[in-house]
LUMFI-832897 format. One record per residue (C-alpha): residue number from 0; x, y, z. Coordinates in steps of 0.1 Angstrom, whole numbers, m for minus. Layout:
N
node nr NUM&u X&v Y&w Z $
...
//
This chain:
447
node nr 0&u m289&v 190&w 117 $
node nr 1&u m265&v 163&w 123 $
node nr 2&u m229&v 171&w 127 $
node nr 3&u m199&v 145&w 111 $
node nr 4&u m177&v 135&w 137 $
node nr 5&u m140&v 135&w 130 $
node nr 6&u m123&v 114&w 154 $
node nr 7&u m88&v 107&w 160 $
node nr 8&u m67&v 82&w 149 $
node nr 9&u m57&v 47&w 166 $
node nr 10&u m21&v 42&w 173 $
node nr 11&u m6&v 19&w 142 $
node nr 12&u m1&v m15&w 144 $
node nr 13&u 37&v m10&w 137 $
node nr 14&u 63&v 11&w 154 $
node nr 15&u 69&v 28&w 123 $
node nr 16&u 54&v 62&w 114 $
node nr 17&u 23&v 58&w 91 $
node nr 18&u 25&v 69&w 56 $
node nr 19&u m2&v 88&w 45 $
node nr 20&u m10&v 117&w 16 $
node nr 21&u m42&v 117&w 10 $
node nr 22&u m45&v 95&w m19 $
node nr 23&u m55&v 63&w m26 $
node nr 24&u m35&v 32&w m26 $
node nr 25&u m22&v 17&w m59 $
node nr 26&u m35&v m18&w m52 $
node nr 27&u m54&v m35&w m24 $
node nr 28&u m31&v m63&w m5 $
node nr 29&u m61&v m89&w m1 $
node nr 30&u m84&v m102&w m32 $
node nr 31&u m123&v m100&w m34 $
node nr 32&u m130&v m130&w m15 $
node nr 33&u m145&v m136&w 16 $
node nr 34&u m112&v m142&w 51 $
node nr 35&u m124&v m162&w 73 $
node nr 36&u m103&v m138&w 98 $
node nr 37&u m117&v m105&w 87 $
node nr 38&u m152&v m121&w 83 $
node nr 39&u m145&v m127&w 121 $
node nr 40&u m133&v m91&w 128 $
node nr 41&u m166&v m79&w 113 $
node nr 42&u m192&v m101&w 130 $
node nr 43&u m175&v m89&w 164 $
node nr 44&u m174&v m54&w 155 $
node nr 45&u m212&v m58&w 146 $
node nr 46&u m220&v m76&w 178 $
node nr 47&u m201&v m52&w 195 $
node nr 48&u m219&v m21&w 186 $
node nr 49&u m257&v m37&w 181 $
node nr 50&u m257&v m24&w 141 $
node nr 51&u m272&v m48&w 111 $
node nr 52&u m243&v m43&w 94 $
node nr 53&u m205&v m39&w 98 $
node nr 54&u m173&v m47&w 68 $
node nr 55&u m138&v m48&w 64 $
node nr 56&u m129&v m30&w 33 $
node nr 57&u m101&v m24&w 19 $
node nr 58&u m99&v 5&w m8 $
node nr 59&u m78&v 11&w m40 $
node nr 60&u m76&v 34&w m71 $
node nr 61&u m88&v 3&w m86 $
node nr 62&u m117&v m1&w m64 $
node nr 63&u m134&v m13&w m30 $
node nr 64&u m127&v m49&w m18 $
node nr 65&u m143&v m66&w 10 $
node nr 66&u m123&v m95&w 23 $
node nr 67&u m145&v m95&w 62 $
node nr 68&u m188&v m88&w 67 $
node nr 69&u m211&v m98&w 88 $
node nr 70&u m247&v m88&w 82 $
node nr 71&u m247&v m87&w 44 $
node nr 72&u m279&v m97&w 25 $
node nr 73&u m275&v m129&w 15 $
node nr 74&u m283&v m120&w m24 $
node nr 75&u m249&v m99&w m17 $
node nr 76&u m227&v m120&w 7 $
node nr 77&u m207&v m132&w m25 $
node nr 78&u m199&v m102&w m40 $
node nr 79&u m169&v m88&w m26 $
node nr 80&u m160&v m62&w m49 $
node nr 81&u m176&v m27&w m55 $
node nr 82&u m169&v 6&w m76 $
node nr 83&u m153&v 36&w m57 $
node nr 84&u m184&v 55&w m65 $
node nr 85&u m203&v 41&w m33 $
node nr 86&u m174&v 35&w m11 $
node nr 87&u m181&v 61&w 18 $
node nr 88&u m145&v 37&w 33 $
node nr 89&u m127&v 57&w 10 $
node nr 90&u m132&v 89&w 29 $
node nr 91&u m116&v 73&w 57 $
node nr 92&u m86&v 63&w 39 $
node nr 93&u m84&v 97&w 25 $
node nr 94&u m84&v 115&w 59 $
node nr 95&u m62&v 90&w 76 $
node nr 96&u m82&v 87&w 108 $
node nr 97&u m117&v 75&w 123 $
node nr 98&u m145&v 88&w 107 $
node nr 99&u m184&v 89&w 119 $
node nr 100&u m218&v 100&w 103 $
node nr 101&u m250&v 97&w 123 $
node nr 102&u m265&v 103&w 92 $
node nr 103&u m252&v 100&w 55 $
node nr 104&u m282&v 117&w 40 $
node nr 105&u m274&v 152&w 53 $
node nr 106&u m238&v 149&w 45 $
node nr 107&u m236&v 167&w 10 $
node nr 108&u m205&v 152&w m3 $
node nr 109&u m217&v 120&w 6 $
node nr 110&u m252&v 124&w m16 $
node nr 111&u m259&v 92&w m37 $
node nr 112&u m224&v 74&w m26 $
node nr 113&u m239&v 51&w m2 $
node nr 114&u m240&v 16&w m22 $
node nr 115&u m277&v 9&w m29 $
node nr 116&u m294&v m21&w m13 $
node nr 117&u m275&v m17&w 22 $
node nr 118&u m299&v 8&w 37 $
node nr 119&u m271&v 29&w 49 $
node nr 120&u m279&v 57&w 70 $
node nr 121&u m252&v 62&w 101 $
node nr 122&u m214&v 53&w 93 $
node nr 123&u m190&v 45&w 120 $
node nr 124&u m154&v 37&w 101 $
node nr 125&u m122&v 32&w 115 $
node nr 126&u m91&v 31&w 95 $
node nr 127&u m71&v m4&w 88 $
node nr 128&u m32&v 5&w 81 $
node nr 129&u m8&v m21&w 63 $
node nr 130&u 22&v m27&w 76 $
node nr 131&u 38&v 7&w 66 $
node nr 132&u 12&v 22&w 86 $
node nr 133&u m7&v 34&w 58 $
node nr 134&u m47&v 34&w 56 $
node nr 135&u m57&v 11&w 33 $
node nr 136&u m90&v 11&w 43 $
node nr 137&u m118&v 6&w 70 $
node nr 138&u m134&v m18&w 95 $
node nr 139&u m171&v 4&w 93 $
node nr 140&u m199&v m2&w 113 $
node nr 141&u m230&v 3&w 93 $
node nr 142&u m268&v 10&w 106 $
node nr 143&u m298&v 18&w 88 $
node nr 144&u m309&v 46&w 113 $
node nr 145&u m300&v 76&w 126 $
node nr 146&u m273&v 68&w 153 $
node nr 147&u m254&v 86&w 168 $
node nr 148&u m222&v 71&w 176 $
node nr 149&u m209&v 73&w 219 $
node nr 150&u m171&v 70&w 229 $
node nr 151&u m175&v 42&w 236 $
node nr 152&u m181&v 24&w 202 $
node nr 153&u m155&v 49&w 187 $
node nr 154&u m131&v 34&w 214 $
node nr 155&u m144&v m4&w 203 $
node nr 156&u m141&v m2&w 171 $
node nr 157&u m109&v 16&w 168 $
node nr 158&u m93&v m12&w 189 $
node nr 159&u m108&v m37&w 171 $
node nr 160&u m96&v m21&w 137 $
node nr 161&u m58&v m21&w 157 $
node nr 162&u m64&v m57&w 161 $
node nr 163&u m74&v m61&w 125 $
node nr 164&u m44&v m41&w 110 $
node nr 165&u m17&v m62&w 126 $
node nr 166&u m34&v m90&w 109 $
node nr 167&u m31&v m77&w 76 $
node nr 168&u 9&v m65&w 81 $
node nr 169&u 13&v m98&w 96 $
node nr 170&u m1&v m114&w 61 $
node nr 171&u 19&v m87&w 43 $
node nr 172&u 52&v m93&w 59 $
node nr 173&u 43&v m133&w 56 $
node nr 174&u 34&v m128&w 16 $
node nr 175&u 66&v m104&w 16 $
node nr 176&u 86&v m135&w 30 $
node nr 177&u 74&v m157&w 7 $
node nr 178&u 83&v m140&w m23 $
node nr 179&u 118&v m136&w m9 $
node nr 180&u 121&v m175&w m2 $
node nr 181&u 101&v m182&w m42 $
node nr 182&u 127&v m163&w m55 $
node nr 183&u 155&v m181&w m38 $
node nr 184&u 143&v m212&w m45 $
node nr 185&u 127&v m203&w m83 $
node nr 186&u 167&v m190&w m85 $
node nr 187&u 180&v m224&w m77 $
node nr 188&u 184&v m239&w m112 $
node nr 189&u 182&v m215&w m130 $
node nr 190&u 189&v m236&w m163 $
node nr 191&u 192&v m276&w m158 $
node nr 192&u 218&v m286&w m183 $
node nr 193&u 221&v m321&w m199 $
node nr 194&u 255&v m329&w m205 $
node nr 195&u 259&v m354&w m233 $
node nr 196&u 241&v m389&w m231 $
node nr 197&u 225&v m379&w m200 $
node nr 198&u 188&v m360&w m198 $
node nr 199&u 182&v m340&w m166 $
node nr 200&u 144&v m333&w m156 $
node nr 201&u 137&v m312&w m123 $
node nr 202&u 100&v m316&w m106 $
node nr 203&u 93&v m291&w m77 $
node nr 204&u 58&v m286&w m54 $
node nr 205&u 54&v m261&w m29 $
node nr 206&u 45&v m274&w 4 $
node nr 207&u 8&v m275&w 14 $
node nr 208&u 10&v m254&w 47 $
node nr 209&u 13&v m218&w 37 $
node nr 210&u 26&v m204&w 68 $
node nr 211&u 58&v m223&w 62 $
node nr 212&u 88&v m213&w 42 $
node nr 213&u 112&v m239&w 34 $
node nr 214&u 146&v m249&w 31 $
node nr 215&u 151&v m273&w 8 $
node nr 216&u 175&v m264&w m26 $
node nr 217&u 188&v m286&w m49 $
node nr 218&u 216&v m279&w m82 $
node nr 219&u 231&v m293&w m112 $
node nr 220&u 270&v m288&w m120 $
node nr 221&u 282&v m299&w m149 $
node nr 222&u 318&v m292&w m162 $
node nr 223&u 338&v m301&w m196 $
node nr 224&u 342&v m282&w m226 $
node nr 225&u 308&v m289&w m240 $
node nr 226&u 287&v m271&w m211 $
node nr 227&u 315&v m243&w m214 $
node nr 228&u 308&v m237&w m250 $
node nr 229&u 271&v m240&w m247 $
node nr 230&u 263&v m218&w m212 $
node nr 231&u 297&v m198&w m209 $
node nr 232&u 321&v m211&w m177 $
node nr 233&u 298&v m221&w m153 $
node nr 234&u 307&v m214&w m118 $
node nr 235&u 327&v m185&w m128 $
node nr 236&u 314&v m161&w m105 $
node nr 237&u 339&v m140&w m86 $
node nr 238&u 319&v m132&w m58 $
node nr 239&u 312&v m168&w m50 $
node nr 240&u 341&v m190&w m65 $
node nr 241&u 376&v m193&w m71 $
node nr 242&u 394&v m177&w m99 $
node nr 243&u 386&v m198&w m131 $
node nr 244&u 424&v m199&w m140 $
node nr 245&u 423&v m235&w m155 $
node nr 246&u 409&v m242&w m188 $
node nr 247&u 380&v m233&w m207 $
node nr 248&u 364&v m268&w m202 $
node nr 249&u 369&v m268&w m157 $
node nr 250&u 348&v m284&w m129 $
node nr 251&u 340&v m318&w m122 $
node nr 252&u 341&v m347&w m146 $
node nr 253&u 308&v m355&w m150 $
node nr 254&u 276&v m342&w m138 $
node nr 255&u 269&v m336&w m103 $
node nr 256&u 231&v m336&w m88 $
node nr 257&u 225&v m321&w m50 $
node nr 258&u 195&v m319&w m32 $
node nr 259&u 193&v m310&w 4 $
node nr 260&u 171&v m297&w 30 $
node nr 261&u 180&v m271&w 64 $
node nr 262&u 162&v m280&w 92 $
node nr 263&u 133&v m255&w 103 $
node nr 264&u 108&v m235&w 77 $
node nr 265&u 112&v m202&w 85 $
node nr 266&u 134&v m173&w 67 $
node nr 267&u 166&v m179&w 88 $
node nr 268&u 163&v m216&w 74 $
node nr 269&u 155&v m201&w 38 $
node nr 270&u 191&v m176&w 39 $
node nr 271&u 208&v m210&w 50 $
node nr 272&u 198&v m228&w 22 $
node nr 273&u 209&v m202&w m4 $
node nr 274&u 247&v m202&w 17 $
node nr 275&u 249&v m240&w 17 $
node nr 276&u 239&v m242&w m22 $
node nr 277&u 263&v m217&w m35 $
node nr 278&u 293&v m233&w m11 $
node nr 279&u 283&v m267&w m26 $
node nr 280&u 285&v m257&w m59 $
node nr 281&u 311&v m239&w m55 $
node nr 282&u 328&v m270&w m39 $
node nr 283&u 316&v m293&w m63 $
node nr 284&u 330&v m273&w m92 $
node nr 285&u 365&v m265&w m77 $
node nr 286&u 373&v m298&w m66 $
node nr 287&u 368&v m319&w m101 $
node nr 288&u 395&v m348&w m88 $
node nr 289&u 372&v m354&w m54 $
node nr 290&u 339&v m376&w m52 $
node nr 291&u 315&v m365&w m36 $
node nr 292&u 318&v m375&w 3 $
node nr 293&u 348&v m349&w 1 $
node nr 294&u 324&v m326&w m18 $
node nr 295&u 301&v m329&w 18 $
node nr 296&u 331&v m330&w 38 $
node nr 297&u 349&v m297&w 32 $
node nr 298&u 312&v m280&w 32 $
node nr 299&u 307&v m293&w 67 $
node nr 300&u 342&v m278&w 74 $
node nr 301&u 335&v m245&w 60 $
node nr 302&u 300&v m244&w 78 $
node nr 303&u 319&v m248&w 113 $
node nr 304&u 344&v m224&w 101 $
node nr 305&u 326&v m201&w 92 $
node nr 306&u 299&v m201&w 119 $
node nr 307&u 267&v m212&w 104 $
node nr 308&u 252&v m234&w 129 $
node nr 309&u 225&v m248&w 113 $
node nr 310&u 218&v m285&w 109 $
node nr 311&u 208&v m298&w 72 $
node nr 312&u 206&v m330&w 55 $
node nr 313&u 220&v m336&w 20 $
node nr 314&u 228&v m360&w m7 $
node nr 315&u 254&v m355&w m36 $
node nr 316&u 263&v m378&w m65 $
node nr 317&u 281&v m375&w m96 $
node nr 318&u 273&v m391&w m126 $
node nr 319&u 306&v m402&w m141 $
node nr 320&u 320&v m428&w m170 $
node nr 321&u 324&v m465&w m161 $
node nr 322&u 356&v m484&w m158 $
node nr 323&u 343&v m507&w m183 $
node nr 324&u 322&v m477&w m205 $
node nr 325&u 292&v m469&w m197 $
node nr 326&u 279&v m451&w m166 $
node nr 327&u 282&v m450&w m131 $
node nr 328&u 267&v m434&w m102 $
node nr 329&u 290&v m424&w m72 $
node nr 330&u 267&v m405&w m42 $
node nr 331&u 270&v m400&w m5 $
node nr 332&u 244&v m388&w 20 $
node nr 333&u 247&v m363&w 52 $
node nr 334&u 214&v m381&w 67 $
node nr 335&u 192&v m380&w 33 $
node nr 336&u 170&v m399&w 18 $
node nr 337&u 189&v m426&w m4 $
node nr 338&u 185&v m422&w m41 $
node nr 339&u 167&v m448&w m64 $
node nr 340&u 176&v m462&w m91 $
node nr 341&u 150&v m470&w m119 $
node nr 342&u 163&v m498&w m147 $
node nr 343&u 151&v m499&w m183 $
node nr 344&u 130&v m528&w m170 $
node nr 345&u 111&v m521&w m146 $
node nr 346&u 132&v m526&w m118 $
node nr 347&u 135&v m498&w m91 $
node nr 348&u 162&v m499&w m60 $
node nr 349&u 166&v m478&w m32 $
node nr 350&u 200&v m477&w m30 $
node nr 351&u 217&v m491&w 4 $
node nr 352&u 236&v m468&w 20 $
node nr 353&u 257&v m466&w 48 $
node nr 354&u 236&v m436&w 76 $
node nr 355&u 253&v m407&w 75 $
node nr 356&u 255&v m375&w 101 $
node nr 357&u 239&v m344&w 87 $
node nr 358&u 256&v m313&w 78 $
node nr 359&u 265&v m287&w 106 $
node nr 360&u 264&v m318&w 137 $
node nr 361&u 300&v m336&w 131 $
node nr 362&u 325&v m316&w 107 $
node nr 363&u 353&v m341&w 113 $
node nr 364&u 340&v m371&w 106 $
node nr 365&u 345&v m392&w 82 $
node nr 366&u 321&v m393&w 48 $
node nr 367&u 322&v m427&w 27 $
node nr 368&u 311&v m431&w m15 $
node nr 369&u 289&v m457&w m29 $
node nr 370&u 290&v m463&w m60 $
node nr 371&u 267&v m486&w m86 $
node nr 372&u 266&v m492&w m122 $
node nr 373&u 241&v m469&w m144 $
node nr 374&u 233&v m490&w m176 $
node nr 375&u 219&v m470&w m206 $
node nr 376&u 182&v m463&w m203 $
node nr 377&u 182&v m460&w m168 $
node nr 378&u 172&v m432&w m144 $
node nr 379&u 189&v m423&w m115 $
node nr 380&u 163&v m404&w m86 $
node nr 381&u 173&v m376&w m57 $
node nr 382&u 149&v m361&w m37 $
node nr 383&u 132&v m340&w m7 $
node nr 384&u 117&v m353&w 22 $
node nr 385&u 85&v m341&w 15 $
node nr 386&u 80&v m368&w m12 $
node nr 387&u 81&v m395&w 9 $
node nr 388&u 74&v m385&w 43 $
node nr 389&u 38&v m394&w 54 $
node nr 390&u 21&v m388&w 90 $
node nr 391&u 18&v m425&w 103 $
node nr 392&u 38&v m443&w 79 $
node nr 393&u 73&v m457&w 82 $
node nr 394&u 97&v m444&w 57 $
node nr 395&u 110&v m477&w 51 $
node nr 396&u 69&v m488&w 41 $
node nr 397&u 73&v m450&w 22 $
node nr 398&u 107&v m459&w 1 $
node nr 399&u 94&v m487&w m10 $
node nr 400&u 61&v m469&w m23 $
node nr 401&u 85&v m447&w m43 $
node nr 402&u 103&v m476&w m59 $
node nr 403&u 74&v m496&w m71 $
node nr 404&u 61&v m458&w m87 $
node nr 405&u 92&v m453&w m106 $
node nr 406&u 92&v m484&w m118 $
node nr 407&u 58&v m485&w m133 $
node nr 408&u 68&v m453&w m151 $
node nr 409&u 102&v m469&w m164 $
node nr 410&u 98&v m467&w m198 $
node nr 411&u 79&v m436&w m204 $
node nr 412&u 99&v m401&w m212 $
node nr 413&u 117&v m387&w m184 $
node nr 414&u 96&v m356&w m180 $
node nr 415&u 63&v m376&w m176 $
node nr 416&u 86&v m402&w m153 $
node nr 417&u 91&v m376&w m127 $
node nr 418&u 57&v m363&w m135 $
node nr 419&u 40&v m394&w m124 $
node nr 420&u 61&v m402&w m96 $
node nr 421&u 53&v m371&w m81 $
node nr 422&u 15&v m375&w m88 $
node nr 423&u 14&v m411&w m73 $
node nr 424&u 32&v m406&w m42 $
node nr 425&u 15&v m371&w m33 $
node nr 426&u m21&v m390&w m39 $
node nr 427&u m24&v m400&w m8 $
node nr 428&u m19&v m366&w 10 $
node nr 429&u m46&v m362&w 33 $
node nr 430&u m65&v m327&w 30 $
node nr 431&u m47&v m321&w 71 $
node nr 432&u m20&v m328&w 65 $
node nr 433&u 13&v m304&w 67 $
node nr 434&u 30&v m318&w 37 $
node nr 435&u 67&v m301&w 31 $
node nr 436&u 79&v m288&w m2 $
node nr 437&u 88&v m314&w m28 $
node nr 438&u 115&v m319&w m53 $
node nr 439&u 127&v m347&w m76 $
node nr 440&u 159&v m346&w m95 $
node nr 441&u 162&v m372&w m120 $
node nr 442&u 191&v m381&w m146 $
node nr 443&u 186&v m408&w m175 $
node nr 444&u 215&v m426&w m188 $
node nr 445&u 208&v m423&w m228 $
node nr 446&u 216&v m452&w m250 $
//
């Protein structure tokens, strides 16, 4: 009679102590479909060990998914999702440790678990651990005689399973990231006001290279006493601004847009961005009197001051009334993209502007306004790098791509303006290519 083989367990792929009790976990941390990684993990364990048949399952109270295989018929090689009632990988998430069968049939809590159709007879599975060091399920060698299994194929797979759970707590800790960062930036504007006689539209797109977190952010600040009746006193946040003594209607005169980006995609660039936001805003809205080159300049200050070292561009403006009535547009950069502004016509314009040094390079130096004329109807644009950046293409060749977009959307409503903008100009993105994340702040001038 054969004899199951309980073997022990691989060391985890983490220096933390694996978590394990016996049960199953809540949720599997991959989807039914096939991983080109994992399918890879599986075809070498397979060639490794001379079976038909070897998977990468992961195992649930929900059920049995399998993300890697190499060997399955091909009537089966799209289904990647099976019912706990012939997962024999569950047993090794159960026990925590490497389990082996030269023979299933003669196991007799195994009897009719087997999934049919596989032609499963010996069962070689080594446990996979996320990145809490908890089995979540197997990398199994499967073979449809009786075999059983030597050191040395314990020893293979087992390392190859090692190699295999540090992929999947590197995706975990990557997907953990990620969520951080889409909260950040889903936290940004968290309500877009629209002051009177001006509309406000916001237009983000993740970036298409998902191993990349970003640092772009971008805000609306509006004072007066008509956002502080609508939305409470905005800004008023003790652990982030200056005690609101002044009156119910403080913070700037006018509405001010920012939208900036920290150099480097990673989740140092990503805690940046959420310190350079709030000390803008918080700038913007406790300095009404000053435009918005001071706005930039103290923020560079309190960036040296305060130590963070970081380099980012940025552009602020501030919408504010006319010396004639009407509207105006005031706006510096810190190395940004120029804004552009769309007429009722037609008629687009990047704006010309004088180059300016990015945050966190000179604090000291000196930061200059521009300032043009925003008749009614028209539309004022900020936005990221990522719209306009293209591999092999000048951005002055780029700018003026943007322009002639926003103008052929001039006279439609503002949502379906930036809508379109963003459609045309990401068109061209080339299925390779490592587009950033985009955004697109826009402000109409009612009549």
């Amino acid at each position: 009679m054969t004899r199951t083989q309980v073997l022990p367990a691989p060391a985890p792929p983490v220096l933390r102590p694996p978590v394990h009790d016996g049960e199953l976990p809540e949720s599997c941390p991959l989807p039914a479909l096939p991983d080109p990684a994992f399918d890879r993990f599986a075809r070498l364990a397979r060639t490794g060990l001379g079976v038909p048949l070897s998977l990468v399952s992961l195992v649930s109270q929900d059920g049995q998914v399998v993300p890697g295989a190499a060997g399955l018929p091909e009537e089966q090689a799209h289904v990647r999702r099976h019912d706990l009632r012939h997962s024999v990988c569950q047993t090794v998430v159960r026990a925590g440790r490497t389990v082996a069968h030269a023979d299933v049939r003669v196991v007799p809590e195994l009897d009719g678990v087997p999934a049919p159709g596989l032609g499963l007879v010996a069962y070689l599975g080594a446990p996979l651990r996320d990145a809490s060091g908890r089995p979540v399920g197997a990398l199994c060698a499967i073979d449809t005689r009786v075999h059983p299994w030597s050191a040395d194929e314990v020893e293979l797979l087992e390392e190859l399973a090692t190699a295999a759970s540090s992929e999947l707590a590197l995706r975990q800790l990557l997907q953990e990231r990620r969520s951080v960062v889409a909260t950040l930036q889903e936290g940004m504007v968290d309500r877009v006001p629209s002051p009177p006689g001006l509309e406000v539209r916001v237009r983000s797109v993740p970036g298409l290279d998902g191993e990349r977190v970003g640092g772009d952010w971008y805000d609306v600040v509006v004072g007066g006493d008509e956002v502080a009746g609508r939305f409470g006193r905005v800004g008023c946040l003790p652990a982030l601004t200056a005690p609101c003594a002044g009156p119910r209607g403080a913070g700037p005169e006018g509405l001010v847009l920012v939208l900036g980006d920290v150099m480097g995609h990673d989740a140092r660039a990503s805690a940046v961005m959420g310190q350079l936001r709030a000390m803008t805003r918080t700038t913007a809205w406790s300095f009404p009197a000053e435009g918005p080159a001071d706005v930039l300049g103290r923020v560079d200050r309190a960036m040296a001051g305060l130590g963070v070292t970081s380099m980012a561009t940025c552009v602020v403006a501030r919408v504010e009334e006319g010396e004639r009535g009407g509207r105006r547009l005031r706006w510096t950069s810190a190395g940004h993209p120029p804004p552009v502004v769309v007429l009722p016509d037609g008629t687009a314009e990047v704006l010309p502007q004088r180059p300016g040094v990015p945050l966190g390079v000179m604090p000291e130096v000196q930061r200059v306004d521009s300032v043009v004329d925003l008749p009614a109807g028209s539309v004022a644009l900020l936005y990221s790098d990522g719209l306009v950046e293209r591999r092999g293409r000048c951005i002055t060749e780029s700018l003026h791509l943007l322009a002639e977009a926003a103008g052929r959307w001039a006279g439609r409503p503002l949502a379906e303006l930036v809508d379109g903008v963003v459609r045309e100009m990401l068109g061209d993105v080339g299925v390779d290519d490592t587009r950033d994340d985009v955004a697109l702040l826009a402000v109409r001038v009612l009549p």
